[in-house]
N, C-alpha and C positions, 0 to 999 in steps of 0.2 A: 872491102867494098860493102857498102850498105844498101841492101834494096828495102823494098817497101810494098806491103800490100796495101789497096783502098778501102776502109771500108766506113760505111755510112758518112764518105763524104772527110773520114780522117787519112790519115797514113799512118800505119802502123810498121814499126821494123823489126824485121825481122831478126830479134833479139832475144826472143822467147820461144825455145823447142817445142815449149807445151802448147802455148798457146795458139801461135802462129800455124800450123798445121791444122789446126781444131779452126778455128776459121777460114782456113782456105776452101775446106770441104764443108764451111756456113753452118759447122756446129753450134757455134755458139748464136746464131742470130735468132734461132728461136728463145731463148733465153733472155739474151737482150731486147727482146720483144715482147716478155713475159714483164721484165723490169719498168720498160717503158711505159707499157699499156696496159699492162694488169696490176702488178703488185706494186707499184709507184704511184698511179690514181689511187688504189685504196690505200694507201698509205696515206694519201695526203686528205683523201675522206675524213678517216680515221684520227687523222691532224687536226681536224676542224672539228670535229666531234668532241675529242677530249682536250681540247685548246691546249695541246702541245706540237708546235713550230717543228723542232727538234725531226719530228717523224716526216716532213716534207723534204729535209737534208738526202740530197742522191746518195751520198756517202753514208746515211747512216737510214736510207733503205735499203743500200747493197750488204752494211752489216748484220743488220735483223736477219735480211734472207740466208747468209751464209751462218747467224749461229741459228735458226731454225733448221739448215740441213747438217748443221754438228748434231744438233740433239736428235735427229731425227736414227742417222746412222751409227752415233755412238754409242745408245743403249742397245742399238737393235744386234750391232757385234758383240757388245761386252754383255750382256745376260750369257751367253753361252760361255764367253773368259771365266768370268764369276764363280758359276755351277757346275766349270770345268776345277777348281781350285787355281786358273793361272792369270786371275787379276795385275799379276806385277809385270807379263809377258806386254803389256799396253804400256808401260811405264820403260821397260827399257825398251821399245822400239821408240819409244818418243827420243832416248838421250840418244839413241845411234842415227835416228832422223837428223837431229842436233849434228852431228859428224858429216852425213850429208849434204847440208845445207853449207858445213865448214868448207866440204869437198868442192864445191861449185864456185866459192867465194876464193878460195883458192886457188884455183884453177885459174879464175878469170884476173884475178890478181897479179900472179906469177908468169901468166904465156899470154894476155892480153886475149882471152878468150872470151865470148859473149852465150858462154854454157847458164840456163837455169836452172840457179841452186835447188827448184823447185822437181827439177826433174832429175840432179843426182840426189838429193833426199828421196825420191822413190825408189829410185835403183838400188843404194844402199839400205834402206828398210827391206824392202823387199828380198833383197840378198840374205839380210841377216834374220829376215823373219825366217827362213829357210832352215837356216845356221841353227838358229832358236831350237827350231823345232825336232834337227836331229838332237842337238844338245839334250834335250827333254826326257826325247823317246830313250838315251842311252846312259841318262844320268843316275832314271831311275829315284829312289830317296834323295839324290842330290841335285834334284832339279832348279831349284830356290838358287843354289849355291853358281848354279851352271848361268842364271840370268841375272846375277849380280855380277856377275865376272863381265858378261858381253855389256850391261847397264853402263857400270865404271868406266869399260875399255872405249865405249861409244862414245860417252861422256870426256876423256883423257885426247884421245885422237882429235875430237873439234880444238879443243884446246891447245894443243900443240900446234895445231894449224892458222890457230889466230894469232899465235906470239911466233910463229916461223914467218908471219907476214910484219913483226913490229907493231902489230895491232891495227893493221893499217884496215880490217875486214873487220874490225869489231865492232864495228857504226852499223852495217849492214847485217851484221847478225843479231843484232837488238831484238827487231822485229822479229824476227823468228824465234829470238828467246822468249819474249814478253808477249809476245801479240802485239796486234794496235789496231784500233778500227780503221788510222788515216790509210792502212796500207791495203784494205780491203778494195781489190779493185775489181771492174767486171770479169776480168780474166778468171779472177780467183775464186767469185762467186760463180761462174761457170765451170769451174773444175770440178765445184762443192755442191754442184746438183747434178754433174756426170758422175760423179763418185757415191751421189746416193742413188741414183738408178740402177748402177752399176750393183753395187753391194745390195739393194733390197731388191734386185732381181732375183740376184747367185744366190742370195739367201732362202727367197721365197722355194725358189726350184730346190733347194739343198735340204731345207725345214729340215724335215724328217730323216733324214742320212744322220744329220748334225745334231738332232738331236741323240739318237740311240749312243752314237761316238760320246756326247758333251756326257752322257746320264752312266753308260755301261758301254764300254769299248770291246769287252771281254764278248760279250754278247752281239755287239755290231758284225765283231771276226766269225761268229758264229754265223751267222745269218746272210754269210757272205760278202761283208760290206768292204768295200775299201777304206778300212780306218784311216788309212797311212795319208790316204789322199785329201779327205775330208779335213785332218788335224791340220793338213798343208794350206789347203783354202780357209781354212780359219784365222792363221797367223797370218797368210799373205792379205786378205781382209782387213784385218787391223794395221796393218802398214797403211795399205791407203788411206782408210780412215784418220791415220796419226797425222801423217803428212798433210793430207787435205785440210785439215782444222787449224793447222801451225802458225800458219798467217795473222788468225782471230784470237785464236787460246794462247800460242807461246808454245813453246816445247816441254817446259818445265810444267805447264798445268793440263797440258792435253791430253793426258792418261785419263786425269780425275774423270771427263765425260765420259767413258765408258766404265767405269766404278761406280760414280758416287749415287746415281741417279739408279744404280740395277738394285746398289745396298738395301735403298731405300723402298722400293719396289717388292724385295724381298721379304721384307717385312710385315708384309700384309696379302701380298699375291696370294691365291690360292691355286695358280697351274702354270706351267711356265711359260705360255702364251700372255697368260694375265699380268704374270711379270713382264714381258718386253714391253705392253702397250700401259702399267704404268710408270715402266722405267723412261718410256718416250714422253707421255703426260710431264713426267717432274721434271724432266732434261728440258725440254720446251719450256716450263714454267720457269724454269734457271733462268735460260738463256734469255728470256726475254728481259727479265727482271734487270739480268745482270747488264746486256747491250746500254740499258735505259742506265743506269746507276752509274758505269763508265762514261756517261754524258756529262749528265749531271755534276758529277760532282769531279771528273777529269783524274779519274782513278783507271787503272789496269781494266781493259774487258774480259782477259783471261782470267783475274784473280776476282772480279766481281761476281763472273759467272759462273767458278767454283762456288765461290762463297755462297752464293743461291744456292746453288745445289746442297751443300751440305744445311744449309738451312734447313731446306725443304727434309732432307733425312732426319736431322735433329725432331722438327716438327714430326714424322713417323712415325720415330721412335717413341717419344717423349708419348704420344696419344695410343700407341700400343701399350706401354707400361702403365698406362692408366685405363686399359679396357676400353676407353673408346676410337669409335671407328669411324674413319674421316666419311664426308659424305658420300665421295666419289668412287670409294671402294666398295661402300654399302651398296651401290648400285650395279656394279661391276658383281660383286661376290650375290645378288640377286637374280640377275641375268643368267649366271653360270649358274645354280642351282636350279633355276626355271629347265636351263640346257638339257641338264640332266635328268629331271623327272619327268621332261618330255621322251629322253631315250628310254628312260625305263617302262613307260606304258607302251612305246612301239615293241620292245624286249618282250613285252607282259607281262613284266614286273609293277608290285605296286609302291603307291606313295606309302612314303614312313609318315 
C-alpha cells in the first residue's frame, strides 16, 4: 500500500525513512524556504550579475548549496582526522558507506522493499565507524593495517551484492559511486544542512575535549577526560559527514574533502583554529570552482571538486616553497599576532 504525504501542494510517498519523517514534523520547510526565498533569489541576482544563466537552474542552486555545506563540515571534521595521523579512517568509511548503500539497493531488490539506501549507508558507517575505532584503539602499531582490512572488506561486500543481484542494482549505485548534480535533490540538500548543524554544533560544544584527545590523549586521560568517548564522536562524525556528501562527491572521492583542503591549510596555518577556517576557505573555493566546471564542460562534480581542491593545495605549496605568502593568510597570520600582543600587555608583558 502506498500512502502519501501533501506538502506544498505535491504528494510525496512515502518511500524515503529519511526523508519522509523530517517532513512530517516540517523540518525540512524551513530549508526549502531558505532555497525558495533566500538563496534561489540571490542566485539568480548573482546570474545576472556575472551573465551566467547556469546559476538560475533549481537544480544546480540546490547543488552549490549542498557542496557549500560539504565544504563547510568536511574540513571542519577532517582537521582533527589529519592532526590525529587517521586521514585514511575518512576513506574507508566512505568504501563501507559504498556497502551500505549496496545493502538498501539489495534489500529493495530481493524482498521488494522501499528501504533508503541513504539511511542503510548510515547505519552501516556508523556501525563500522564503531568497529573502526575499537580496531584502532587495540591495534595499536597496526592500526593502518586494521583500516585497510575493514576499507577492502567494505569495498568486497557492495560488490558481491551487486553481481548477487546479476547487476540488476548497478544502475542505481552509479550515483552514489560517482556523484551527480542531476541526483541532488531537496531532500538531500536538506539532510546536508541538518548534518552540518548537527556536526558544527557537537563540535563547537566538544572544541576543546577534542582537541587535548586529537593533540595528546595521554594527558586528556590525565586530566580526567573521557578519551574513549570523544575518539567515538569523532569517527561517528565522519560517517555522517561521508554519507551525507555521497550523493554530490561519489564514494570513491568523498574522503578527499576532509584531507585535501586541511593538507593545504596546514601549510601555512599558524594554530589549529586557523587551520580549520582556512581548510573551510579552500574547501569552499573547490567546491565552488569544481560545481561550475561540472556544468560547463559535463564532467564528474565529484572529481571536478577534488581536482579544485588539490589545485588549490598544489597552489600552497608551490608559494610556500617559494617564500611567498598568499594574501589571505597574510592577513589571517596579522590578526592572530595583533591577538596576541594584545594578551601580552593585559598579561604585562611587553611587545618584542
Amino acid at each position: 500500500m502506498m500512502f502519501t504525504l501533501r506538502r506544498l501542494g505535491e504528494s510525496v510517498p512515502l518511500d524515503n525513512v529519511i526523508a519522509t519523517p523530517l517532513f512530517a514534523v516540517n523540518v525540512f520547510a524551513p530549508i526549502e524556504w531558505f532555497l525558495n526565498y533566500v538563496f534561489g533569489p540571490g542566485m539568480d541576482v548573482l546570474a545576472d550579475l556575472l551573465g551566467m544563466p547556469m546559476l538560475e537552474y533549481p537544480y544546480m542552486q540546490r547543488a552549490y548549496l549542498a557542496a557549500l555545506c560539504i565544504a563547510l563540515i568536511g574540513p571542519v571534521v577532517g582537521t582533527f582526522l589529519v592532526h590525529r595521523e587517521m586521514a585514511m579512517i575518512s576513506d574507508t568509511l566512505a568504501h563501507t558507506a559504498f556497502a551500505g548503500v549496496a545493502v538498501g539497493l539489495f534489500l529493495n531488490s530481493a524482498f521488494s522493499l522501499t528501504l533508503s539506501p541513504l539511511l542503510t549507508a548510515f547505519v552501516v558507517a556508523i556501525v563500522t565507524a564503531l568497529l573502526v575505532e575499537l580496531l584502532v584503539e587495540h591495534a595499536g602499531a597496526y592500526s593502518d593495517t586494521s583500516l585497510a582490512i575493514v576499507l577492502t572488506g567494505g569495498f568486497a561486500v557492495g560488490s558481491i551484492l551487486i553481481t548477487a543481484t546479476d547487476g540488476g542494482i548497478a544502475v542505481g549505485i552509479d550515483a552514489y559511486l560517482f556523484g551527480s548534480l542531476a541526483t541532488v535533490s531537496t531532500e538531500s540538500v536538506g539532510i546536508l544542512v541538518l548534518m552540518s548543524v548537527l556536526v558544527g554544533t557537537l563540535v563547537t560544544l566538544a572544541y576543546r575535549p577534542l582537541l587535548y584527545v586529537t593533540f595528546d590523549a595521554t594527558a586528556a586521560r590525565a586530566a580526567r577526560l573521557n578519551v574513549r568517548l570523544y575518539k567515538r564522536l569523532m569517527v561517528v562524525l565522519t560517517a555522517l559527514v561521508v554519507v551525507s556528501a555521497m550523493q554530490i562527491m561519489g564514494v570513491i572521492l568523498v574522503a578527499a574533502m576532509l584531507v585535501v583542503p586541511v593538507a593545504a591549510a596546514a601549510q601555512v596555518a599558524e594554530s589549529f583554529k586557523q587551520s580549520i577556517l582556512l581548510a573551510i576557505l579552500a574547501a569552499e573555493f573547490a567546491a565552488i570552482a569544481g560545481v561550475t566546471l561540472s556544468f560547463v564542460y559535463g564532467i564528474a562534480a565529484g572529481g571536478s571538486i577534488v581536482v579544485a581542491a588539490i589545485a588549490v593545495y598544489a597552489v600552497v605549496l608551490s608559494s610556500r616553497k617559494l617564500g611567498y605568502r598568499l594574501p589571505i593568510v597574510q592577513r589571517f597570520s596579522d590578526r592572530q599576532s595583533k591577538h596576541h600582543r594584545k594578551e601580552l600587555e593585559v598579561d604585562g608583558g611587553k611587545r618584542e
